[in-house]
C-alpha positions in Angstrom: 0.0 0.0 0.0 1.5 3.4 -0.8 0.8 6.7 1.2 1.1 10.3 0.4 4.2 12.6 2.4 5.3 15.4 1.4 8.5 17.3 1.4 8.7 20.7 1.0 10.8 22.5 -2.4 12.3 26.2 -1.8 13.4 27.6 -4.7 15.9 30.8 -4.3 16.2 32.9 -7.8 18.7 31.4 -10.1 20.4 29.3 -7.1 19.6 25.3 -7.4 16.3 24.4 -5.4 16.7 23.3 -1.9 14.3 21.1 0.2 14.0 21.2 4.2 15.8 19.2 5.6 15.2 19.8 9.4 12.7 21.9 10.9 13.9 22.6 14.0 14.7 25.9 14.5 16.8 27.1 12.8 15.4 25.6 9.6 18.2 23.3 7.7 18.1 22.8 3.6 19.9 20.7 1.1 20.0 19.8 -2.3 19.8 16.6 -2.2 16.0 15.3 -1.9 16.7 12.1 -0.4 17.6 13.6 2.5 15.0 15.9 2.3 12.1 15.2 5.4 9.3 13.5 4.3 6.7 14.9 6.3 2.7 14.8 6.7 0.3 17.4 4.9 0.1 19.6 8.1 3.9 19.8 9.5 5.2 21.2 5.7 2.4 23.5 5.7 3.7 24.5 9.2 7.2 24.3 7.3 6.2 26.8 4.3 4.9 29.0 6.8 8.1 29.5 8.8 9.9 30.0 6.1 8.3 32.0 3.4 9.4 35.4 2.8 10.2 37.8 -0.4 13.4 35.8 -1.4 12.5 32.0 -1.0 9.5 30.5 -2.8 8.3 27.5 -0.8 6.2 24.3 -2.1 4.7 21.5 -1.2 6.1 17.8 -4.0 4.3 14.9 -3.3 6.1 11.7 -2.8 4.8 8.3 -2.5 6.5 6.0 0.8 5.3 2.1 1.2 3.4 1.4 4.2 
């Protein structure tokens, strides 16, 4: 059976995209998604919110995990 997580994309202006990698404060990114937290619906809305501002452009990529 597969579920729906999420992880959540920033994308900076010409700079490679990042995803979040830790959301304890402060807030960690890398460019590698597979070590990018998979996380429910909720938490990366949570995520987006903490980090959104005029120079980052947060969003939420599906990604399929087995249960």
């Amino acid at each position: 059976m597969k579920n729906i997580k999420f992880v959540v994309k920033v994308s900076r202006g010409s700079l490679a995209p990042a995803f979040v990698q830790r959301i304890d404060p402060p807030v960690q990114m890398t460019t590698n998604r597979k070590l990018a937290l998979i996380m429910g619906k909720f938490t990366a809305e949570d995520a987006i919110k903490s980090i959104q501002n005029s120079r980052c452009v947060p969003e939420l990529v599906p990604v399929q995990v087995d249960v």
